[in-house]
ZAMARGU-4260 file (C-alpha; in steps of 0.2 Angstrom, whole numbers, plus 5000, padded with zeros to 4 digits):
<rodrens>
0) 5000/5000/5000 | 5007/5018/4994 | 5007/5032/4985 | 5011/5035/4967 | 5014/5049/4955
5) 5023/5053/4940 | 5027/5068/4929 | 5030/5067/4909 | 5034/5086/4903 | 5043/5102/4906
10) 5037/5100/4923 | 5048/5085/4925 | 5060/5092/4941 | 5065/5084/4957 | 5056/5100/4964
15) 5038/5097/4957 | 5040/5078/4961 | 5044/5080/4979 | 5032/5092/4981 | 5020/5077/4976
20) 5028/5064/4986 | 5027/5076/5002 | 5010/5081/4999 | 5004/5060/5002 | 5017/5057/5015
25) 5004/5048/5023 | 5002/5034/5013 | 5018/5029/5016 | 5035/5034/5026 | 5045/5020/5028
30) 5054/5023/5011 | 5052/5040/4999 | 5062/5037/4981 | 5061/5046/4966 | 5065/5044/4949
35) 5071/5059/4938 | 5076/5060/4919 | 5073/5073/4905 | 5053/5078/4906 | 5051/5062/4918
40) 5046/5060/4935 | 5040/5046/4944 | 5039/5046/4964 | 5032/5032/4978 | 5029/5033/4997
45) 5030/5016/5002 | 5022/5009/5015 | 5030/4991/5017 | 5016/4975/5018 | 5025/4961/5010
50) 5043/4961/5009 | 5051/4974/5019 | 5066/4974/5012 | 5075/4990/5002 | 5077/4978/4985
55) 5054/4981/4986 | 5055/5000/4986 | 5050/5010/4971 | 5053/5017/4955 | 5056/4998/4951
60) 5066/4993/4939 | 5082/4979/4935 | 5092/4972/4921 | 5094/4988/4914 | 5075/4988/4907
65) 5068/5005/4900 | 5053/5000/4911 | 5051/5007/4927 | 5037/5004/4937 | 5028/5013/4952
70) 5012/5004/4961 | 5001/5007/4976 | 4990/4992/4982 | 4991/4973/4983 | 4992/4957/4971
75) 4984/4944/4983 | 4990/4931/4971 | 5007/4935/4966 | 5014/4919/4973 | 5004/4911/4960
80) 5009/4921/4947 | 5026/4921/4952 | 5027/4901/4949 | 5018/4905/4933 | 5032/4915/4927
85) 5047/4906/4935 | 5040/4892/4925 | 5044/4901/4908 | 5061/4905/4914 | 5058/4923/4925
90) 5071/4926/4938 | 5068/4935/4955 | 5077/4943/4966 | 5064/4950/4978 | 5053/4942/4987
95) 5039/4958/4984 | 5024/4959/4972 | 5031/4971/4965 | 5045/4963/4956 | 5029/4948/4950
100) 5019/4965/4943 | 5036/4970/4934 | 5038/4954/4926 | 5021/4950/4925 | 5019/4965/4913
105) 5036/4961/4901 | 5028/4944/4897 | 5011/4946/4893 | 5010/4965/4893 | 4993/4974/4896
110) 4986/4955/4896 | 4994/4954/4915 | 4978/4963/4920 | 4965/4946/4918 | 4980/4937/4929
115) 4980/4948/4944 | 4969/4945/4960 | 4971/4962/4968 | 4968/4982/4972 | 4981/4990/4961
120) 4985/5008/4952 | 5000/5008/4944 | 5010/5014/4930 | 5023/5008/4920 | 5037/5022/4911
125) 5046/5016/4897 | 5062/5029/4899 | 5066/5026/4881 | 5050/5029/4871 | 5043/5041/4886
130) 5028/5029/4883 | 5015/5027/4900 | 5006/5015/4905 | 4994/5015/4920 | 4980/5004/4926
135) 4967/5002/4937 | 4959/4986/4947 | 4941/4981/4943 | 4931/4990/4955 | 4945/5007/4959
140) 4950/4999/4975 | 4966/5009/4975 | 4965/5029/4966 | 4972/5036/4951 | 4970/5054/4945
145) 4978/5062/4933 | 4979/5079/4925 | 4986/5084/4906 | 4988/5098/4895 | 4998/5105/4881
150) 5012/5099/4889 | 5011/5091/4903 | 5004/5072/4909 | 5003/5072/4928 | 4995/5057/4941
155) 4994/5054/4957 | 4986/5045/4970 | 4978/5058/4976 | 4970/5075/4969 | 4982/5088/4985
160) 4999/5080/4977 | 4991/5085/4957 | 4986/5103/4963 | 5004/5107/4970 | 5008/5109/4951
165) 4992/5115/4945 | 4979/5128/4949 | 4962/5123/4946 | 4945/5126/4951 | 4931/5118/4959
170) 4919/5109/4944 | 4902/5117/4947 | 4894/5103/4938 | 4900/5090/4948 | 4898/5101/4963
175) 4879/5105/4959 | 4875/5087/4955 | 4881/5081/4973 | 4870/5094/4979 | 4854/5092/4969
180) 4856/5074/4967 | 4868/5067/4980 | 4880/5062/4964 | 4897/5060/4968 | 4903/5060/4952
185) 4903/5050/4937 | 4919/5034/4938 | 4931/5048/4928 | 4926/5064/4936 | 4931/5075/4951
190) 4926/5088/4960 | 4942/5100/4951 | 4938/5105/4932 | 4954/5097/4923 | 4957/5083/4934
195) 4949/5067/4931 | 4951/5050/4941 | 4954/5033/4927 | 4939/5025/4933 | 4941/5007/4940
200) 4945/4994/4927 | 4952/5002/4912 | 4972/5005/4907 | 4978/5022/4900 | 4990/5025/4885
205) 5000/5041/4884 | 5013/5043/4869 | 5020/5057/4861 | 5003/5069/4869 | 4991/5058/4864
210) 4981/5049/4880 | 4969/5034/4877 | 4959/5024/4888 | 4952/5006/4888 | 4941/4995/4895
215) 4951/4980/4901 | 4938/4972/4914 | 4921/4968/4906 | 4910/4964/4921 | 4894/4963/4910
220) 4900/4950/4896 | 4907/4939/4909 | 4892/4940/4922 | 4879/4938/4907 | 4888/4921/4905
225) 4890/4917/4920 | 4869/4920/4923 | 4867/4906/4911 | 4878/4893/4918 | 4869/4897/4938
230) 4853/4897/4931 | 4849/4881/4937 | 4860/4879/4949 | 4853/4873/4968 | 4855/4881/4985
235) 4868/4869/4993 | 4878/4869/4975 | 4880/4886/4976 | 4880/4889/4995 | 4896/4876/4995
240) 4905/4887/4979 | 4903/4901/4986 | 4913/4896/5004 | 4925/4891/4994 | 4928/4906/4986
245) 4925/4916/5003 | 4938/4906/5010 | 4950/4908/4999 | 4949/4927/4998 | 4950/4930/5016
250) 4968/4916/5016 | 4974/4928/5000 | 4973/4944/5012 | 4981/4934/5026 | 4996/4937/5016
255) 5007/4951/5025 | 5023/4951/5033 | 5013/4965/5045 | 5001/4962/5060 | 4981/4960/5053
260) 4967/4966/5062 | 4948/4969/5055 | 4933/4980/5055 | 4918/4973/5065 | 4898/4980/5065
265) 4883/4971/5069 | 4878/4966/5053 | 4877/4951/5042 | 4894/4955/5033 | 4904/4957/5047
270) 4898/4942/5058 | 4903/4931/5042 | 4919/4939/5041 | 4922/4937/5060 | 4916/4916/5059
275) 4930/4915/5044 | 4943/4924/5052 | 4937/4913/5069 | 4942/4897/5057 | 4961/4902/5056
280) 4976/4893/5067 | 4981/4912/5072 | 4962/4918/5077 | 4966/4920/5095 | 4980/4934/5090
285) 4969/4943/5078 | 4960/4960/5084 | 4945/4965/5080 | 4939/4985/5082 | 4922/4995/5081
290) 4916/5009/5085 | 4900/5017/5095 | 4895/5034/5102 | 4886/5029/5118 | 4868/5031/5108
295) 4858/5015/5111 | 4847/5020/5096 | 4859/5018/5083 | 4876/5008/5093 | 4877/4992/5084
300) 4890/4988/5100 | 4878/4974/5108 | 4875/4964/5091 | 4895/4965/5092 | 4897/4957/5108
305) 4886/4946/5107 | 4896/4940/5089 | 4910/4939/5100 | 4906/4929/5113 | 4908/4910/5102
310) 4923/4917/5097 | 4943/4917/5103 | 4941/4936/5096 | 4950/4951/5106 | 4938/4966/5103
315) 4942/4984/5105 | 4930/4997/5107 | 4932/5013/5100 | 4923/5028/5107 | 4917/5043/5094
320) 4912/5059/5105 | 4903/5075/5098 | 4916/5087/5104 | 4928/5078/5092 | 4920/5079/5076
325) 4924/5098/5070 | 4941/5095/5074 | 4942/5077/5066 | 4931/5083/5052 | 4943/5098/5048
330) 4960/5086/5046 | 4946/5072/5036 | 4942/5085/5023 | 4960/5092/5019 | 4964/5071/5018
335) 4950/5067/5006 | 4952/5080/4995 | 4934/5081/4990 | 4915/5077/4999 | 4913/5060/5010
340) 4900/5052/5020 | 4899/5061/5035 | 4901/5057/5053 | 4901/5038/5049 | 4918/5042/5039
345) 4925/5050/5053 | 4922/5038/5066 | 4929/5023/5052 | 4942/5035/5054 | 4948/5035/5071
350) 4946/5016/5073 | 4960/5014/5059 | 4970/5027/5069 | 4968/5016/5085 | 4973/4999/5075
355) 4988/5010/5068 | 4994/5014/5087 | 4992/4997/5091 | 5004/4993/5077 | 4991/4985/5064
360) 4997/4990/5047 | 4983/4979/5039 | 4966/4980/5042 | 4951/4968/5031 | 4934/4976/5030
365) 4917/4970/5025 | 4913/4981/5010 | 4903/4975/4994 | 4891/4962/5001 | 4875/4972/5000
370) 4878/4977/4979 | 4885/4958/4975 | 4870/4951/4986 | 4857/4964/4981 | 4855/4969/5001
375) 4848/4987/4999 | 4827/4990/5004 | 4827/4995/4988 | 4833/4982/4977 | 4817/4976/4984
380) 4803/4987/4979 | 4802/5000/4964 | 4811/5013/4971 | 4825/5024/4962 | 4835/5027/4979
385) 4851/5024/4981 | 4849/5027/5001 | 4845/5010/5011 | 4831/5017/5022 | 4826/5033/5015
390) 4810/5039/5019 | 4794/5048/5005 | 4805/5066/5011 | 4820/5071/4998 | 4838/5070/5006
395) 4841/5086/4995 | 4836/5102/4995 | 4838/5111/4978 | 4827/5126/4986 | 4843/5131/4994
400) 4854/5134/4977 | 4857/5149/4966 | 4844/5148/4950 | 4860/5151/4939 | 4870/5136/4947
405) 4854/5124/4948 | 4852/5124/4930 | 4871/5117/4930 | 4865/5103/4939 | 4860/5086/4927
410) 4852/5071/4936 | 4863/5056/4934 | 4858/5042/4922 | 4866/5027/4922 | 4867/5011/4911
415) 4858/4997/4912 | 4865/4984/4901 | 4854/4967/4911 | 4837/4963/4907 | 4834/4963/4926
420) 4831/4978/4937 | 4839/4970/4951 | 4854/4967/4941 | 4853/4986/4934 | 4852/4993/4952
425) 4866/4982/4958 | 4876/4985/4943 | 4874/5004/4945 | 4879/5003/4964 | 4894/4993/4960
430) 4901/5005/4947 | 4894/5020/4947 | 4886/5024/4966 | 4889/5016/4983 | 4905/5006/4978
435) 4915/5021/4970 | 4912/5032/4984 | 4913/5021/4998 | 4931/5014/4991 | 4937/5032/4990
440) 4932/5037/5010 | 4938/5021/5015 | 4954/5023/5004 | 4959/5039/5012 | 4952/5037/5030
445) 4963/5018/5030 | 4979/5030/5022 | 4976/5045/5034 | 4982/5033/5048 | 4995/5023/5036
450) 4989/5009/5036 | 4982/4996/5021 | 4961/4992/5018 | 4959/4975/5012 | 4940/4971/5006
455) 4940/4952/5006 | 4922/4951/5000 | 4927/4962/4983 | 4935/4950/4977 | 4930/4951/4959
460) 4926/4931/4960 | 4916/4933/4973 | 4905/4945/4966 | 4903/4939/4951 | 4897/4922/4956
465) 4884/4932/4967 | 4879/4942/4956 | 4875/4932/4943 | 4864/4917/4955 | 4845/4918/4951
470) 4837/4932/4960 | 4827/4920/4972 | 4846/4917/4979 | 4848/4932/4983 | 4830/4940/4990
475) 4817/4931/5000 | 4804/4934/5009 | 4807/4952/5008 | 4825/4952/5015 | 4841/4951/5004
480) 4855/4942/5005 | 4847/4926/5007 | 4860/4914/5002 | 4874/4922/5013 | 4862/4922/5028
485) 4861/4903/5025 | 4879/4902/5026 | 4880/4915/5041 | 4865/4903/5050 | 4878/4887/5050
490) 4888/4900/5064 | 4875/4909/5071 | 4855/4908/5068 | 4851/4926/5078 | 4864/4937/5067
495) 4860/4928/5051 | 4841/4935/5049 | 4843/4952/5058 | 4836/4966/5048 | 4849/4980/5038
500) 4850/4993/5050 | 4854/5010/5038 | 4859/5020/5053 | 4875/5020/5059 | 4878/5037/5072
505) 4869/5049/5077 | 4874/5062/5065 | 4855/5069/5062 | 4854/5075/5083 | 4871/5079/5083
510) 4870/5090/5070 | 4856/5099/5079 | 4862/5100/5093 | 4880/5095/5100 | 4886/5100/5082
515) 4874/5115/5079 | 4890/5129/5081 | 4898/5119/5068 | 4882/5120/5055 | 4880/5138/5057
520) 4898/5143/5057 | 4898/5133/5039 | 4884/5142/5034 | 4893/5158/5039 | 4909/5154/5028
525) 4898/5150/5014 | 4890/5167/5015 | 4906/5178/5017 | 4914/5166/5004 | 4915/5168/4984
530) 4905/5152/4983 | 4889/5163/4990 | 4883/5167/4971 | 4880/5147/4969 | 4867/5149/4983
535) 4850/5155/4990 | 4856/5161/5008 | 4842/5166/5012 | 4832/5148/5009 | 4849/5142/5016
540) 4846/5147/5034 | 4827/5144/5034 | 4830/5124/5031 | 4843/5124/5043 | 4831/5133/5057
545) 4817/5118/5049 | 4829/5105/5054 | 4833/5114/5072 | 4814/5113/5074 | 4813/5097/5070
550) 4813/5093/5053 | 4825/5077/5052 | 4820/5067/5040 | 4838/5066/5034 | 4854/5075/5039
555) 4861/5073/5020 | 4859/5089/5017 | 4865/5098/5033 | 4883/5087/5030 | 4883/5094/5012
560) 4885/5112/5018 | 4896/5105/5029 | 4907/5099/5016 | 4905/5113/5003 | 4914/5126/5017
565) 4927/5117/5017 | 4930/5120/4998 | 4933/5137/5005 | 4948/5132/5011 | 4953/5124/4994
570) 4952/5140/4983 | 4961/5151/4994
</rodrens>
């Protein structure tokens, strides 16, 4: 897990490229290298996971190759790969992924991407040609934005270390859209006009000024013939295919020469997650951590302990206070460069800076079940949401925007390439909605503390497989994730069929009450700011006095100005 950037033009200079490097320190310390040539720059913050050895730091390159390669993230399979290529006569001298990705690409090229089991941006420079290529893994696990011009082609991990070298301004379409529509962006936007993120599974060429982008992963082909061969498939079949491949994800993000430690909540994902990991010889070294806030309306704390108590599982408790969050929000915001989740996000946040005190560089997660197993209310029922739980009363108040920057705003449409809706909704949440954003909080929160985010359950063969069993698999009897509450029951009957619970903290009182200073000192900056012509102030601070009255439906809305004055910040 790292941080990767890379210059190819004028800009090319130790100077510009250690301004990059220092800007995303915090993805990784324990080695800072850089590679500098005529209009070529690469950099890498490492932050060492599987060989922690100086032959695994980066730019990598050996044998006098014009390659060089930087890379952030993980190949779970590269010992597999590794044997693979050693077989045709490759010859290592690392023990690292890294040095596997290298060779993996000079054999089979861009075709290296169907081999590897992973999270991964990365980018290869060929020194001689000044030719780039960079890709991304399936579902955008691990970041990649880039930025190009005239004469310049500049990436990075993250958006700060890009905007050390270039001014830009905040894209009012994107920003509009998250405000009338809760849209975070499409898979190759961002929030800045002239940056743009490579969205998950695609590779991008860069030569001689010209940039193209492909489409490497083709989930729809392959899950549209995988549909046919489930199609008849019966419950224990699938059931005993699908622990398998459970299994085996979780063994492949055992590997580290770091400690482990996991993620833990009350729901289905994580008590399947805490039964696997229960299975292993080491369980009884492995922590687990949550969080609660001392709320027993929304504290999923007692499902937790009551998980924990048929397992050799060590479990710490992290506490999230209210007069935290301004504090923790204003270091969140400056990290994730652009709008997140709210005070969820934080409190994920400081239990991956408690793991990190306690030395746990790796931490496994339980992200992606609900789009592979279709586990949203509303893959249920006819609704557009995208919100589990949401009520008849919008999340978002357009009454509250500036005509002129209203009419910027475009509702998002997304494709819908399966003759199912199910399959449309979970394929828009996979790609385009829940996943994307959720990766990219999780990504930076899991970074801000140094430390690596492993999803077990995205596993690209795990999802598949789950989202192409026959619907009935899925939802019954009103409830999803049928098939993966069977397979939770073998280890626990009461956790297996408790309802979703949408609510995590209690942001919407907080944020009325605790947090209320905090609302209307946002609501303050907007005014004074030069982001004040985008906005009705006036409807601004009558919404904000309907929700201290009691309007709290949702708290979307409230977290959105929130986020928006911190953009203040951004242009100065």
């Amino acid at each position: 897990m790292c941080g990767i950037s890379g210059i190819i033009g004028p800009k090319a200079t130790k100077t510009n490229i250690s301004l990059m490097t220092d800007a995303i320190i915090h993805r990784g310390s324990d080695n800072i290298s850089h590679f500098i040539d005529e209009k070529l720059a690469l950099g890498h913050n490492r932050l060492s996971i599987i060989d922690l050895n100086e032959g695994a730091n980066q730019p990598f390159h050996k044998n006098g190759n014009p390659w060089i390669l930087v890379f952030n993230g993980e190949i779970y399979n590269y010992l597999e790969i590794k044997s693979e290529l050693a077989n045709k006569g490759r010859t290592f001298v690392t023990h690292s992924d890294t040095e596997v990705l290298y060779e993996a690409f000079l054999v089979w090229g861009e075709n290296c991407l169907e081999k590897l089991n992973g999270m991964f941006a990365f980018a290869f420079l060929n020194t001689e040609t000044k030719e780039l290529f960079t890709a991304r893994d399936r579902f955008g696990v691990k970041p990649l934005y880039y930025y190009h011009d005239e004469e310049n082609f500049i990436f990075a991990s993250e958006i700060k270390a890009i905007r050390q070298l270039v001014n830009t301004k905040l894209n009012e379409k994107v920003l509009a859209n998250y405000i009338a529509y809760g849209s975070y962006g499409m898979p190759n936007e961002s929030f800045y006009e002239g940056i743009k993120q490579l969205p998950g599974g695609h590779f991008l060429n860069y030569n001689k000024n010209k940039l193209q982008i492909t489409q490497w992963y083709d989930f729809v082909s392959r899950t549209n013939k995988k549909i046919l061969e489930l199609q008849n498939i019966g419950q224990n079949e699938a059931k005993e295919e699908y622990k398998k491949l459970l299994k085996n994800s979780i063994d492949l993000r055992f590997r580290a020469d770091v400690p482990v430690g996991f993620t833990l909540s009350g729901g289905v994902d994580s008590s399947l997650l805490l039964a696997l990991v229960n299975q292993r010889e080491e369980a009884k070294n492995i922590k687990a951590f949550t969080f609660y806030t001392e709320d027993e309306r929304y504290d999923e704390l007692p499902w937790v302990k009551q998980m924990v108590l048929k397992t050799q599982t060590q479990l710490e408790k992290v506490l999230l206070k209210p007069e935290e969050i301004n504090k923790r929000h204003y270091q969140l915001a400056k990290i994730q460069d652009e709008p997140y989740g709210g005070i969820p996000t934080i409190a994920y946040a400081k239990v991956f800076e408690t793991m990190a005190k306690q030395g746990i560089k790796v931490i496994l997660d339980g992200q992606g079940m609900d789009e592979a197993w279709a586990g949203y209310d509303y893959y249920q029922n006819n609704s557009n949401s995208t919100i589990q739980g949401q009520t008849n009363t919008s999340p978002f108040k357009t009454n509250v925007l500036a005509t002129t920057f209203l009419t910027k705003a475009e509702k998002p449409t997304y494709p819908k390439p399966f003759e199912e809706d199910v399959l449309n909704k979970q394929y828009r949440d996979l790609f385009y909605t829940k996943i994307p954003r959720a990766l990219r909080f999780n990504d930076r929160v899991s970074m801000a503390s140094t430390t690596e985010l492993r999803e077990p359950f995205l596993d690209y063969r795990l999802v598949e497989y789950a989202f192409s069993l026959p619907t009935k698999m899925k939802i019954r009897n009103n409830q999803g994730k049928y098939l993966l509450r069977e397979i939770l029951s073998d280890y626990s009957k009461n956790l297996a069929f408790a309802p979703k619970r949408p609510l995590q903290t209690p942001q919407r009182e907080w944020l009325a009450e605790d947090l209320s200073a905090m609302v209307e000192n946002a609501i303050i900056s907007i005014k004074k700011s030069n982001l004040a012509v985008l906005f009705d102030t006036q409807q601004l601070q009558k919404e904000w006095k309907k929700y201290q009255q009691g309007e709290q439906d949702s708290s979307f809305h409230i977290w959105q100005w929130i986020s928006v004055s911190k953009f203040i910040d951004y242009e100065k």
